[in-house]
N, CA, C and O atoms as a GROMACS GRO file, in nm:
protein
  264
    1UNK      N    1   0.624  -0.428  -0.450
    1UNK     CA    2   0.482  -0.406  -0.466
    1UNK      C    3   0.462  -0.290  -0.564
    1UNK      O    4   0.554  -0.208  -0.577
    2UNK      N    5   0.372  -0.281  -0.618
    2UNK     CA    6   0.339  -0.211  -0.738
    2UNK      C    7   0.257  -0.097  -0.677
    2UNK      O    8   0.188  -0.124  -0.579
    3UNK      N    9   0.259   0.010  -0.716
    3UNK     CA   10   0.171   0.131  -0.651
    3UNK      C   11   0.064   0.117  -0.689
    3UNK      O   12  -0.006   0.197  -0.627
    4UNK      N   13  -0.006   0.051  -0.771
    4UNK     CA   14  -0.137   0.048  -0.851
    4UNK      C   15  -0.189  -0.067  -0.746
    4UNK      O   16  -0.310  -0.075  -0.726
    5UNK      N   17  -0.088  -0.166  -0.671
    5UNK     CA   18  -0.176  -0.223  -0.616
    5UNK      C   19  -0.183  -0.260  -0.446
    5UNK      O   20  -0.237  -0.343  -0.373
    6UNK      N   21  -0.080  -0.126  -0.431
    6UNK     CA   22  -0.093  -0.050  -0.309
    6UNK      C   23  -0.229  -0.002  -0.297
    6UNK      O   24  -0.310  -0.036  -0.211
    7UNK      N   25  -0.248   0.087  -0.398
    7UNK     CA   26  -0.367   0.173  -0.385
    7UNK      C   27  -0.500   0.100  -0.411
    7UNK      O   28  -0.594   0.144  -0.346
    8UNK      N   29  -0.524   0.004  -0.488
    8UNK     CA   30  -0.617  -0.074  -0.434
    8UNK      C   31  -0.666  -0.161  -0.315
    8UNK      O   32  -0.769  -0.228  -0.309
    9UNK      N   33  -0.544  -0.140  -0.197
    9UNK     CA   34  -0.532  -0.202  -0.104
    9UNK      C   35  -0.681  -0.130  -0.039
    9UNK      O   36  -0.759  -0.195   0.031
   10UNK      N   37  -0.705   0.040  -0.083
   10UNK     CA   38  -0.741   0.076   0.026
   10UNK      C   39  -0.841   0.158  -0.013
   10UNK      O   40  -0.898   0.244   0.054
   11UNK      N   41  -0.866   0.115  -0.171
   11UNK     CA   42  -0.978   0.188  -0.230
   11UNK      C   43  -0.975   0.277  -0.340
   11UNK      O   44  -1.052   0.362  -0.386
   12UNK      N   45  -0.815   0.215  -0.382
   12UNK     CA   46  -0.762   0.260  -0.475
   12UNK      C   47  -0.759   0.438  -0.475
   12UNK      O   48  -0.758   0.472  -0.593
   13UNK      N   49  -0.758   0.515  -0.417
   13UNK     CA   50  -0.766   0.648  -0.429
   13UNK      C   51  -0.659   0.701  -0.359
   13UNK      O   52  -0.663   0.673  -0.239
   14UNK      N   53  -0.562   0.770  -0.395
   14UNK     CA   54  -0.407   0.829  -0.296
   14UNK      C   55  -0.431   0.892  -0.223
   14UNK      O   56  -0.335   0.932  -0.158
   15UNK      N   57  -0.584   0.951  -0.178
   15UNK     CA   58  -0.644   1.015  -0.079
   15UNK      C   59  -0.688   0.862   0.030
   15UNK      O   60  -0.611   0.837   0.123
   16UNK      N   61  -0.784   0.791   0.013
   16UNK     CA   62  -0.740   0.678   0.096
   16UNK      C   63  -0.630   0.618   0.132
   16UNK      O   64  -0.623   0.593   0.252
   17UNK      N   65  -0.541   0.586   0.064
   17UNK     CA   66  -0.377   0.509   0.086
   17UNK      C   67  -0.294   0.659   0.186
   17UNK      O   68  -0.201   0.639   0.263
   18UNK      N   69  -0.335   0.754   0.167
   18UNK     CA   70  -0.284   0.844   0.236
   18UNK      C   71  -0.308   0.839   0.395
   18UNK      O   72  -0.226   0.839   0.486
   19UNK      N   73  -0.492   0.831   0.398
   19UNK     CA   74  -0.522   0.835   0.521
   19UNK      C   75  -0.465   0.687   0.611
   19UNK      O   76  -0.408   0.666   0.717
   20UNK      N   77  -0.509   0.620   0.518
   20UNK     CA   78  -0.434   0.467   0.602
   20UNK      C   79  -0.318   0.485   0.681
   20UNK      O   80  -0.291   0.483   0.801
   21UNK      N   81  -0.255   0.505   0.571
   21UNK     CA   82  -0.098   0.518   0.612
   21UNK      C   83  -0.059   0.677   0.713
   21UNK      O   84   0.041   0.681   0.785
   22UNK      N   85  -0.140   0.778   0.703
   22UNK     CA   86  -0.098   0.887   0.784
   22UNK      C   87  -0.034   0.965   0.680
   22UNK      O   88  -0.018   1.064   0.752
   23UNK      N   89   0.000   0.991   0.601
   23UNK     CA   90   0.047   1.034   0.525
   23UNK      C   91  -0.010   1.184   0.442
   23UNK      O   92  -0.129   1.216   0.448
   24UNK      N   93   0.070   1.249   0.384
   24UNK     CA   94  -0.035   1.327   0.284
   24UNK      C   95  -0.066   1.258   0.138
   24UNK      O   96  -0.011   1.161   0.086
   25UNK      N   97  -0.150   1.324   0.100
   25UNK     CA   98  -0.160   1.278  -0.047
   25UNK      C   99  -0.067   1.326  -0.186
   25UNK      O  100  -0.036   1.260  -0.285
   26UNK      N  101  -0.051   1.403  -0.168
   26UNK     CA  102   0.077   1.431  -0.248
   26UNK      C  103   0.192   1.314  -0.216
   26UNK      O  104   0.237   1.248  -0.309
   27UNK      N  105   0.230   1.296  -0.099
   27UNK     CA  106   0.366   1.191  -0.067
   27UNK      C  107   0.332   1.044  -0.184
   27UNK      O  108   0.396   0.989  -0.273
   28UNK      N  109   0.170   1.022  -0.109
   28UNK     CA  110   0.157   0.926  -0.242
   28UNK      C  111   0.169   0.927  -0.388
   28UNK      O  112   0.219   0.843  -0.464
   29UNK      N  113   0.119   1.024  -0.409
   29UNK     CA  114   0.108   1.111  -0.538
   29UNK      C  115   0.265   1.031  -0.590
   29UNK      O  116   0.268   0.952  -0.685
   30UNK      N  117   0.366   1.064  -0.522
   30UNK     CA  118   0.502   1.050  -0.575
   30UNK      C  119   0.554   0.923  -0.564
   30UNK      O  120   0.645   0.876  -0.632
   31UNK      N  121   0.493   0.871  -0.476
   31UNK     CA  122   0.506   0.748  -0.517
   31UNK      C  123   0.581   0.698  -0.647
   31UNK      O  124   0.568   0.762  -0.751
   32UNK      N  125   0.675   0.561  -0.641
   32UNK     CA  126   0.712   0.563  -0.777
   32UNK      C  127   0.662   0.439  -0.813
   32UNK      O  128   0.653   0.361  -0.718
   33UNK      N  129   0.619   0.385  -0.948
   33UNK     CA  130   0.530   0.289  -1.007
   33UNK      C  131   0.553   0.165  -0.887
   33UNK      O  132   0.469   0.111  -0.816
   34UNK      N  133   0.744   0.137  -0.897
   34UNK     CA  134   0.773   0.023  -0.820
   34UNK      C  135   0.810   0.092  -0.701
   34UNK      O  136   0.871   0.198  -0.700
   35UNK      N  137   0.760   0.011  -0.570
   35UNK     CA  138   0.745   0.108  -0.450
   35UNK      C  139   0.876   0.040  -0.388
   35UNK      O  140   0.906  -0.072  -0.430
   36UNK      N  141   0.958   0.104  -0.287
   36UNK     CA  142   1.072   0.044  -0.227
   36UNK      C  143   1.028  -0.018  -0.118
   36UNK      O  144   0.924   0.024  -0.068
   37UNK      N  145   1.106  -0.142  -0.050
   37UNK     CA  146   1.088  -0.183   0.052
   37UNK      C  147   1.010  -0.162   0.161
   37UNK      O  148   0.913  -0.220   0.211
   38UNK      N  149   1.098  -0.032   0.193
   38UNK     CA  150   1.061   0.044   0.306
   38UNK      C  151   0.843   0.096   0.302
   38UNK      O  152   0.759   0.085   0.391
   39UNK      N  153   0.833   0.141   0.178
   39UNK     CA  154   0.691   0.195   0.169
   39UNK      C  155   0.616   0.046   0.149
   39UNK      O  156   0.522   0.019   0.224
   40UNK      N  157   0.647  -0.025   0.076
   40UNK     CA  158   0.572  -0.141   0.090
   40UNK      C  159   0.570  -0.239   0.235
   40UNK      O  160   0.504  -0.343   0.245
   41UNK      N  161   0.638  -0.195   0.318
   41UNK     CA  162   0.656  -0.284   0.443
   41UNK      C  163   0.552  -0.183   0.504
   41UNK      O  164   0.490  -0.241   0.593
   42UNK      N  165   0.514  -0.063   0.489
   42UNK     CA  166   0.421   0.028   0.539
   42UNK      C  167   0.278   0.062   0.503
   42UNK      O  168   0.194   0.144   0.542
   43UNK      N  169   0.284  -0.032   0.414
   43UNK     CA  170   0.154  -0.052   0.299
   43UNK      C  171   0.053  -0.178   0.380
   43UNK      O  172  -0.068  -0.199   0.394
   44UNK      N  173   0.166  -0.237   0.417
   44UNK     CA  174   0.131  -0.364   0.419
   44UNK      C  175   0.073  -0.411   0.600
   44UNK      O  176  -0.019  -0.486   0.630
   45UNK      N  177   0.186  -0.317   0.711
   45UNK     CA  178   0.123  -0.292   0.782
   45UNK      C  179   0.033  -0.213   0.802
   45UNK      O  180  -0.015  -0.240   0.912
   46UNK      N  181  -0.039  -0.096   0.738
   46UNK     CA  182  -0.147  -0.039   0.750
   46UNK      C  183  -0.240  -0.130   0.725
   46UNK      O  184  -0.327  -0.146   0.811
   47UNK      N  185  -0.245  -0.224   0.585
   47UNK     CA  186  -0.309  -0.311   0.561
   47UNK      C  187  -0.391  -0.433   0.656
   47UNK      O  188  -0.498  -0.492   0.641
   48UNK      N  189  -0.291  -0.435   0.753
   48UNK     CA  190  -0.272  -0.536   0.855
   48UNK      C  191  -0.392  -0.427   0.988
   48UNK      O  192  -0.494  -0.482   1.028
   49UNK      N  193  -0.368  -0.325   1.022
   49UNK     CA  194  -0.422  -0.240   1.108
   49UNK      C  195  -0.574  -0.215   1.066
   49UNK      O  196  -0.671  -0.186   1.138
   50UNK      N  197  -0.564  -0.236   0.917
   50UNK     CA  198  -0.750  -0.231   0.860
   50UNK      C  199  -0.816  -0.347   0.886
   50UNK      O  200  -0.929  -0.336   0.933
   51UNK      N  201  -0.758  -0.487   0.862
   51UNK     CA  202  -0.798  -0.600   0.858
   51UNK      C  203  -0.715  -0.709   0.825
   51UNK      O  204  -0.596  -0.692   0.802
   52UNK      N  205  -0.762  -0.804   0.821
   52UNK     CA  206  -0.691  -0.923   0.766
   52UNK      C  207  -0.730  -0.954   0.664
   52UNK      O  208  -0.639  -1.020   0.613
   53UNK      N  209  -0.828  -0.949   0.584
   53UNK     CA  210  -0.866  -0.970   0.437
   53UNK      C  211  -0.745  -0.912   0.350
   53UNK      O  212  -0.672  -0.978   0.276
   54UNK      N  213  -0.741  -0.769   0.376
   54UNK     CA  214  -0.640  -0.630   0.292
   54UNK      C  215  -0.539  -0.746   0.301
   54UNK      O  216  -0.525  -0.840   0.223
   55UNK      N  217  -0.465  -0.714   0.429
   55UNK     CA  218  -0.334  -0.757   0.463
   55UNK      C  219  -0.291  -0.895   0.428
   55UNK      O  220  -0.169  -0.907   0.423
   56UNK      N  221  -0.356  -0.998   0.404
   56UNK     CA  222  -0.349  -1.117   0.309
   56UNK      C  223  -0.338  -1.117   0.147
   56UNK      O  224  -0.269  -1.191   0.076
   57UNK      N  225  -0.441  -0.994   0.103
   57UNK     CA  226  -0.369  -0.967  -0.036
   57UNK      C  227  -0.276  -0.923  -0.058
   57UNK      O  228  -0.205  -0.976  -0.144
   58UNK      N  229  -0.224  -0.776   0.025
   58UNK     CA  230  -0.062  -0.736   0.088
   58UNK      C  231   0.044  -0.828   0.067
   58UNK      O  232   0.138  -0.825  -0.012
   59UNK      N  233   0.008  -0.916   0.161
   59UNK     CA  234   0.151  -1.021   0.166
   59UNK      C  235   0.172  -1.075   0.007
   59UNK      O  236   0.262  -1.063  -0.077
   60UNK      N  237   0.057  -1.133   0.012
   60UNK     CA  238   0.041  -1.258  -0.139
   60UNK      C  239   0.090  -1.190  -0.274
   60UNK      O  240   0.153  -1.243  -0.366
   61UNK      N  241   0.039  -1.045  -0.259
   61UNK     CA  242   0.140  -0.968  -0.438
   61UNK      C  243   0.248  -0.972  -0.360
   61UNK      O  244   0.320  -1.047  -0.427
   62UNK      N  245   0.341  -0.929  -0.216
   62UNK     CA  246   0.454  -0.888  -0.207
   62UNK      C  247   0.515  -1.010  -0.265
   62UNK      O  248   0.568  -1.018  -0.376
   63UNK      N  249   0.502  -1.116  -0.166
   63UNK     CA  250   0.532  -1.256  -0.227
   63UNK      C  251   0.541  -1.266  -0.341
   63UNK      O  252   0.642  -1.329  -0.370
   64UNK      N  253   0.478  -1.231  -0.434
   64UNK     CA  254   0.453  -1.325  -0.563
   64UNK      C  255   0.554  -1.232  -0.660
   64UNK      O  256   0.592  -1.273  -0.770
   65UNK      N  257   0.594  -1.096  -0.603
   65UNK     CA  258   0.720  -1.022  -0.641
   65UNK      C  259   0.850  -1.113  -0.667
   65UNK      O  260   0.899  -1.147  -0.775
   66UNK      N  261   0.894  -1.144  -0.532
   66UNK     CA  262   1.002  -1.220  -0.553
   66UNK      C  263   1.049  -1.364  -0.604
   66UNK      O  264   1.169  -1.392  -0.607
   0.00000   0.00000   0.00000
């Protein structure tokens, strides 16, 4: 998953993708363009914890990765 479209997951702002996820905003901040496994499996369940709309676009870019 792409960090650009992580962060639109959630309002595009690393201050939102932060709060979703629990996180600080700096951690996002560092984020790297291509996100690893691990943060995108965490993207994706936050995604899932907001709604099912998010979390259907979530899956569908992860998917369309591989």
């Amino acid at each position: 998953m792409q960090k650009k479209n992580a962060l639109e997951l959630f309002g595009g702002r690393p201050t939102d993708a932060a709060n979703a996820l629990g996180i600080s905003r700096q951690a996002v901040n560092n984020w790297p363009p291509q996100l690893p496994q691990s943060i995108s499996d965490r993207v994706i369940g936050a995604a899932f914890r907001i709604g099912v709309e998010r979390a259907v676009i979530a899956v569908t870019v992860e998917e369309s990765r591989t």
